[in-house]
C-alpha positions in Angstrom: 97.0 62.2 101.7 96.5 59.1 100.0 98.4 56.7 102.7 95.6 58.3 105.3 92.8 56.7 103.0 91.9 53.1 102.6 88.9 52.2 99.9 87.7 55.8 99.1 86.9 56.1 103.4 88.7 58.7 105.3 90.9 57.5 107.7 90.2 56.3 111.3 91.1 59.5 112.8 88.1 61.3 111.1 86.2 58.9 113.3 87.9 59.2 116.5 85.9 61.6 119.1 88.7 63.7 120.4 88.7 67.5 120.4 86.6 70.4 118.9 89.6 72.1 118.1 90.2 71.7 114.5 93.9 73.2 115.2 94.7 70.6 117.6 93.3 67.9 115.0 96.1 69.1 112.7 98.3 69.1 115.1 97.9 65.3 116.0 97.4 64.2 112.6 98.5 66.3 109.9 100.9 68.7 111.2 102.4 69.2 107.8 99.6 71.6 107.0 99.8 73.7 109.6 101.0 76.9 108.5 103.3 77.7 112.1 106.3 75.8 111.2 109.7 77.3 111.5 110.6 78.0 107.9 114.5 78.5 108.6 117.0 76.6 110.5 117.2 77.6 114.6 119.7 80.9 114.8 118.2 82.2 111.2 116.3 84.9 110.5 114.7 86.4 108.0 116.5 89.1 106.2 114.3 92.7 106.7 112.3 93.9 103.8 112.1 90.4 101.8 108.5 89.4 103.1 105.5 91.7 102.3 104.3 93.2 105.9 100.7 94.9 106.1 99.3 97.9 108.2 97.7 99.5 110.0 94.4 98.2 111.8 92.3 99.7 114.3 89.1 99.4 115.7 86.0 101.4 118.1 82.8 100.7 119.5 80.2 103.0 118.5 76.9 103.1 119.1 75.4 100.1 117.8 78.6 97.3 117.9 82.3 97.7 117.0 83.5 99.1 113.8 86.8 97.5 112.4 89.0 98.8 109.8 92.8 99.5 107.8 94.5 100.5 105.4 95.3 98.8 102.1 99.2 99.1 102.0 101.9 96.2 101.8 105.5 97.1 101.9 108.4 94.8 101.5 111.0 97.3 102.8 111.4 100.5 100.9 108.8 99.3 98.8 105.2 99.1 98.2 104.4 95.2 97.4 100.9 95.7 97.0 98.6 98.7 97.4 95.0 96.7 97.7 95.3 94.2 100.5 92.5 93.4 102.0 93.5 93.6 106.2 89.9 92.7 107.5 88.1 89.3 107.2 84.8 87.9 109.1 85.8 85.1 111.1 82.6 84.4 111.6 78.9 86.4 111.7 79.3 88.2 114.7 83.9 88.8 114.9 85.9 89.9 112.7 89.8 90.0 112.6 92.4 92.6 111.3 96.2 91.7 111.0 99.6 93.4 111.0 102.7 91.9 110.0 104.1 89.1 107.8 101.2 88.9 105.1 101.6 85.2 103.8 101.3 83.9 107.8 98.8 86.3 108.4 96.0 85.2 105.9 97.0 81.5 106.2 96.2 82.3 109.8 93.1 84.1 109.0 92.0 81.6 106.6 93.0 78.4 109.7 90.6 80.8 112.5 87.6 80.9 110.3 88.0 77.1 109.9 88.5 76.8 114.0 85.3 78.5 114.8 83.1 76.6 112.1 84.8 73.3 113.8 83.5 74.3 116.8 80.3 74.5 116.2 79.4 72.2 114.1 81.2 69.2 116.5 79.9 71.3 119.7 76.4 72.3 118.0 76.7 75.8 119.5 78.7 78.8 118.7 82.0 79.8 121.0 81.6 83.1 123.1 83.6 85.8 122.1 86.2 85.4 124.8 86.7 81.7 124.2 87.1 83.3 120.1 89.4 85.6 121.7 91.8 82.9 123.6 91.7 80.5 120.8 93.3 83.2 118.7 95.7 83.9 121.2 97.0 79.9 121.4 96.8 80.2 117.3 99.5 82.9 118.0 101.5 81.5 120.3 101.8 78.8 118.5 103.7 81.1 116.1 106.1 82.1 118.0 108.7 80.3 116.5 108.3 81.9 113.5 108.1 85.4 115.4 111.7 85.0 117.0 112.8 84.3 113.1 111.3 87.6 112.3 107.6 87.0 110.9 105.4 88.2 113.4 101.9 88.3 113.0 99.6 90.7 115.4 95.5 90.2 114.7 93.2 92.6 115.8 89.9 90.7 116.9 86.7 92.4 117.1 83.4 91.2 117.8 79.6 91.6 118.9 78.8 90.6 122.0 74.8 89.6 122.4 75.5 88.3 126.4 77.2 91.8 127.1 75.1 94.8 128.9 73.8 96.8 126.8 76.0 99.5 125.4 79.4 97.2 125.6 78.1 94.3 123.5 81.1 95.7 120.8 84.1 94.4 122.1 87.9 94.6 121.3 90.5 92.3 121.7 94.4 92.9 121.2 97.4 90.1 121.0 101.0 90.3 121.4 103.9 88.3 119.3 104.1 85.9 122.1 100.1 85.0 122.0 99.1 87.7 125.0 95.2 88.5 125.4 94.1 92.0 126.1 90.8 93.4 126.0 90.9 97.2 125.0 88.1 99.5 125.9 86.9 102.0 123.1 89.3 101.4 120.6 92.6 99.6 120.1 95.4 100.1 116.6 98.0 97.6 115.4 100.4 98.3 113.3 103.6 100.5 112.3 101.3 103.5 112.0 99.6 102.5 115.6 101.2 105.5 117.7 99.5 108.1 114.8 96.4 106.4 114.4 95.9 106.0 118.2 96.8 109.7 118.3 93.9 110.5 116.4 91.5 108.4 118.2 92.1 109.9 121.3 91.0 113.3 120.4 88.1 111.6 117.8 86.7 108.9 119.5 83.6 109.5 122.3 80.8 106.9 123.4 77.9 106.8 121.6 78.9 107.6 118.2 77.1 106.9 114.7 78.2 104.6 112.4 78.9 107.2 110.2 81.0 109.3 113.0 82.4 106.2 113.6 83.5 105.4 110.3 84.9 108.9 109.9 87.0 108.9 113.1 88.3 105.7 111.7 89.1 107.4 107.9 90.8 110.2 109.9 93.0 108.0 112.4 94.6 105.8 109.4 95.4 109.6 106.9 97.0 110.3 110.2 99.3 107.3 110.1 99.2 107.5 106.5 100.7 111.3 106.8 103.6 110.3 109.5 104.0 106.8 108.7 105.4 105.5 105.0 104.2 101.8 105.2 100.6 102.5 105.7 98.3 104.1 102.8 96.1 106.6 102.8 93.4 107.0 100.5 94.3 106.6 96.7 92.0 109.0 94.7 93.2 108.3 91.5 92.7 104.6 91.9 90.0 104.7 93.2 91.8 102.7 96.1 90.2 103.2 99.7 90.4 101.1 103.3 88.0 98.9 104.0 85.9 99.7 106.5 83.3 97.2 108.3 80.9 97.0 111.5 79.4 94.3 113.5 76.2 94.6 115.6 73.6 92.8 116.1 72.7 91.8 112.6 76.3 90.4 112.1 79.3 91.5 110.1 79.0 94.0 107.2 81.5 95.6 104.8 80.7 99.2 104.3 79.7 99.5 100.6 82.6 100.4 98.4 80.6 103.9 97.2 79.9 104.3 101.2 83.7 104.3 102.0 84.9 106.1 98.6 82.3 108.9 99.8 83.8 109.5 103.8 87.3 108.7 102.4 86.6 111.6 99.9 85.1 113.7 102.5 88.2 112.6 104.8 90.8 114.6 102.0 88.5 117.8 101.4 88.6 118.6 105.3 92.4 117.5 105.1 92.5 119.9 102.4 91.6 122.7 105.0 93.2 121.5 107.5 96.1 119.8 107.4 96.5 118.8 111.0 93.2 116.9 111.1 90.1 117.9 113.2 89.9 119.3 116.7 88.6 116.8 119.6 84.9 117.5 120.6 84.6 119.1 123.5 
């Protein structure tokens, strides 16, 4: 970047007033670093199982915000690439986002959103509302398409608190498609190649108003069920000591669930398992 600097000063463009997305900047002036560039030749694709691919992700409102969460598994094929990947990241202090899919896009992408959103405010001097957080994400995507049609997808989960909301929907969900599609999801929302267990689960689990705690167990209990049926996502590793992460937003920001807090529900997860196989009832 050298050319782009003339006496130890940043280059004009830093001076410019243009847009307050820090995307776009990168686009116009250093599209190089962008991480949505086709990395093979048009008509190539890449070859299935060579690229690490994470799941699964979910999240539900509860209570007091939305709770976000996933498993820890990578799989490159018929293989387990890495059995502690972290799958949820603040973007910022009140949203979060999960991913699915190719794992080197995905956390480059992660890592570009958190940037977008401190752009933002710092040039705008005010935060972005969740839905503007929501439809910047989806142009991020889109602009991945490319790479998508070649085979690396990636498909965030975006969850968030939402202060302007009425009270009792201020947690809000927002699901994506390969093509950079919005949807907001009501109650609770999964990603992932273990999405059709996990949602499975939910549906029976999940009622307004929960706890954290109830929250964070019907969580724990819709990603063993994926775990169970689906061989790319992990379920709780006892003997490592290996456990999903598990976090909530409300109105105090974003928080991780203690690593002892999610060892002990993931623990408690197993010894009802352990009983009964099948997973709980629904409420009535």
């Amino acid at each position: 970047m050298t050319e782009h600097v003339s006496a130890g000063r940043p280059a004009g463009e830093f001076f410019t007033p243009g847009t307050s997305s820090f995307t776009e900047f990168l686009t116009a002036h250093r599209p190089a670093l962008l991480p949505t560039a086709p990395p093979f030749p048009d008509g190539v694709r890449a070859a299935p199982g060579r690229f690490p691919h994470g799941t699964t992700v979910l999240a539900l409102t509860f209570r007091d915000g939305v709770l976000i969460a996933g498993d820890r598994r990578a799989t490159m094929g018929n293989l387990i690439a890495q059995r502690d990947l972290e799958k949820v990241h603040p973007a910022d202090d009140l949203t979060a986002v999960a991913f699915a899919g190719t794992v080197g896009l995905a956390l480059d992408m992660v890592r570009l959103y958190q940037v977008e959103l401190t752009h933002f405010e710092k040039i705008e001097g005010i935060p972005m509302t969740l839905a503007a957080k929501a439809t910047r994400l989806a142009a991020m995507i889109r602009q991945n398409l490319a790479q998508a049609m070649q085979g690396l997808a990636v498909v965030p989960l975006l969850a968030g608190y939402d202060a302007t909301a009425a009270q009792g929907g201020r947690g809000r969900i927002f699901g994506f498609d390969a093509a950079g599609g919005l949807y907001e999801k009501r109650d609770f929302h999964v990603e992932g190649s273990g999405s059709p267990y996990a949602r499975g689960a939910l549906k029976k689990l999940y009622r307004p108003g929960l706890t954290r705690r109830d929250a964070a167990l019907a969580a724990l209990q819709a990603l063993y069920d994926a775990a169970d049926d689906d061989s790319a996502t992990g379920g709780p590793d006892l003997n490592r000591r290996i456990f999903p992460v598990v976090s909530v937003i409300t109105e105090n920001g974003f928080e991780r669930l203690a690593e002892t807090e999610t060892e002990e529900l993931s623990r408690e997860t197993v010894r009802q398992r352990s009983g009964r196989p099948d997973g709980p009832h629904a409420t009535p």
